[in-house]
N, C-alpha and C positions, 0 to 999 in steps of 0.2 A: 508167512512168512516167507518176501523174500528176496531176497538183495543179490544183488546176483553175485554179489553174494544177496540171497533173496531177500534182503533186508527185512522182509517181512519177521521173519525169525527173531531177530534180536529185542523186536518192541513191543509189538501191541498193537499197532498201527497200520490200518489196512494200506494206506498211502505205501509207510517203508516199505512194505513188501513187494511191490514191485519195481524197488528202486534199484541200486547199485552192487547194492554188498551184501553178502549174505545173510539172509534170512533168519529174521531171529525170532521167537515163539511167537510171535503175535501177525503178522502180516505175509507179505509176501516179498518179501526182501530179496537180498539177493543167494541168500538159500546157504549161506556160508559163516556169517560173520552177523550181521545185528541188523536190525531192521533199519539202515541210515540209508543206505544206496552207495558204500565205498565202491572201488571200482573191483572188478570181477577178477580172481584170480585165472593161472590158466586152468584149461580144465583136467580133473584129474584122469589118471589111467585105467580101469577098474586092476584090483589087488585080488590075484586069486588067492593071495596067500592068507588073508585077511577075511574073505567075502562068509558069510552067516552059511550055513547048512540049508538047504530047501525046507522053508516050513510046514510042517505037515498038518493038518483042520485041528483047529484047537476048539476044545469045551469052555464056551462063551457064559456069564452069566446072562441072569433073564434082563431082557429089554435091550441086548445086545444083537448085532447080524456080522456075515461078514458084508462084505460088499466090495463089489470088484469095481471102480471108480473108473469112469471116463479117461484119466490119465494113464489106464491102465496099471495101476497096481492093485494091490487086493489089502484089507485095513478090518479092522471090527469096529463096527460103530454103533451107538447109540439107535434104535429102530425110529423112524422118523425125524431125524433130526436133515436140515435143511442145508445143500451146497453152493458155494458162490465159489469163484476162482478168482484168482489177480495174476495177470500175466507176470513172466518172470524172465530177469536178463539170461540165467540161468538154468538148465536142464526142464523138468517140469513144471505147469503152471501151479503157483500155491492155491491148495486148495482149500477149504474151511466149512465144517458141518458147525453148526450152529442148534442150541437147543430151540425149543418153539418160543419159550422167555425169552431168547435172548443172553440170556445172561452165563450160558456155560461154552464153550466152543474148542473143539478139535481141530489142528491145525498139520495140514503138511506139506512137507518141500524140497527141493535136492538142494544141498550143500555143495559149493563151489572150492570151498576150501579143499587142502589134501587130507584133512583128518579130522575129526571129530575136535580134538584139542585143539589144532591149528585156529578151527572156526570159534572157539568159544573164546580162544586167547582176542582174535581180534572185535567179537562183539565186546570181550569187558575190557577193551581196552578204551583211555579217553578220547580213542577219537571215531568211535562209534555212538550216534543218537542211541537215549534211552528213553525209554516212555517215564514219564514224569513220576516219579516219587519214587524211582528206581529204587529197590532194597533187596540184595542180593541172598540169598539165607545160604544155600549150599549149595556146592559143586563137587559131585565125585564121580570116580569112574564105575560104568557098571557094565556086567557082563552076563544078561539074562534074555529067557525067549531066543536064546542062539546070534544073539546082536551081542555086537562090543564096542561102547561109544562113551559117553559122558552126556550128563545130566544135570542139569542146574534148576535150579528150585528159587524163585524170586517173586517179590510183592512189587506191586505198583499203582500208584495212587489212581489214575486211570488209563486209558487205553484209547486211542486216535480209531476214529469209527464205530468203538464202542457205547452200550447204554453206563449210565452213569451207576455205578449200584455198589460206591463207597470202593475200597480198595480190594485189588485184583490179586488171586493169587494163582502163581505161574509154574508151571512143571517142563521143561522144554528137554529134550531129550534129542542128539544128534548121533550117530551109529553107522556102522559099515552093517549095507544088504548084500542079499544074496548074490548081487551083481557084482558087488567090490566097489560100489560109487556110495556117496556119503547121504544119506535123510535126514531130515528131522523130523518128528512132532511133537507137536505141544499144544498141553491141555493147561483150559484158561478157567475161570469161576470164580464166585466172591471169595475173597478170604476171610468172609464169617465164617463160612465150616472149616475152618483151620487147614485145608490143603487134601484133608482126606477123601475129596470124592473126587480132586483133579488126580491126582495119582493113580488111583483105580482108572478113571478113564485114560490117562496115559496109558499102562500097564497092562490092560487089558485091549486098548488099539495095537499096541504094539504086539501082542499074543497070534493075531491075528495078520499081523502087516508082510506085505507079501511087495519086493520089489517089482515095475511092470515087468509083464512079462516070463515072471518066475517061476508064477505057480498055475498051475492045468486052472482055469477055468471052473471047471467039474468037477472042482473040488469045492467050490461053493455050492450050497446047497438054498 
């Protein structure tokens, strides 16, 4: 996810993401807005007034870790599941762990936009690419795990880069870290299991997700 706005974000699409405009749950976009490649806004300020509390080591369920990622932030993931990057116009490279099938995948990215909402206004706007069979279900604001962001919940017939395994159901979630700059992630899966194991894996990445730099190290165990 990401456009730099990390485009990746907005689609599905490993291409978007590292195109123009911000990054929409799938790719590596431009980190802001929808996985198209619009052009980058500027970049924002960090907001101390805004910024999450320092996370402190959360109780993971089993087949979870943390893990302190190469781009330096700290995230709970799935124990063996597998990373690639897509470079990004914006802030950091998106990054995406991938189940061993293939078929489930954790996605993250800096958003270029100034807010959480700002970014999601111009992914659903019509002049952001959507991955094909775009179906929107929900968007609301949430304010959990010590993040305050928005969250959109969408199906989509497929996915650019992905395996083919019937329609995709999407959890994407954009939020102010403990830095005051804006993240995403988002969690991908069939949407035969109706949405309920991408959510847990959102919810539970996000338990754990630690802007670079935030958090001690040594606090992963």
């Amino acid at each position: 996810m990401t456009l730099v706005l990390t485009l990746v974000v907005g689609g599905g699409d490993e291409d978007d993401k590292a195109g123009g405009a911000s990054p929409t749950p799938t790719g590596a976009v431009s980190q802001q807005s929808g996985p198209d490649g619009s052009p980058p806004p500027s970049t924002p300020s960090p907001t101390e007034d805004t910024a999450s509390p320092l996370a402190s080591t959360p109780q993971l369920p089993d087949g979870y870790e943390l893990y302190e990622d190469e781009e330096h932030f700290r995230i709970a993931r799935p124990t063996g599941w597998a990373r690639t990057t897509v470079a990004s116009q914006y802030g950091i490279d998106v990054v995406n762990y991938r189940s061993p099938d293939g078929e489930r995948r954790l996605q993250v990215y800096q958003v270029a936009e100034e807010s959480p909402e700002a970014s999601f206004a111009l992914y659903l706007s019509a002049d952001t690419r959507k991955p094909d069979g775009f179906e929107k279900l929900d968007l609301r604001p949430v304010e959990a795990d010590g993040f305050t962001g928005e969250r959109l919940e969408y199906r989509a017939d497929s996915l650019g880069g992905e395996p083919d395994i019937g329609p995709w159901h999407v959890y994407d979630e954009r939020f102010v870290a403990q830095d005051g700059q804006i993240y995403a992630i988002a969690a991908y899966g069939p949407d035969s299991d109706g949405g309920q194991d991408e959510l847990e894996l959102l919810t539970t990445a996000l338990s754990g997700f630690c802007a670079p730099y935030a958090c001690d190290a040594a606090s992963i165990d």
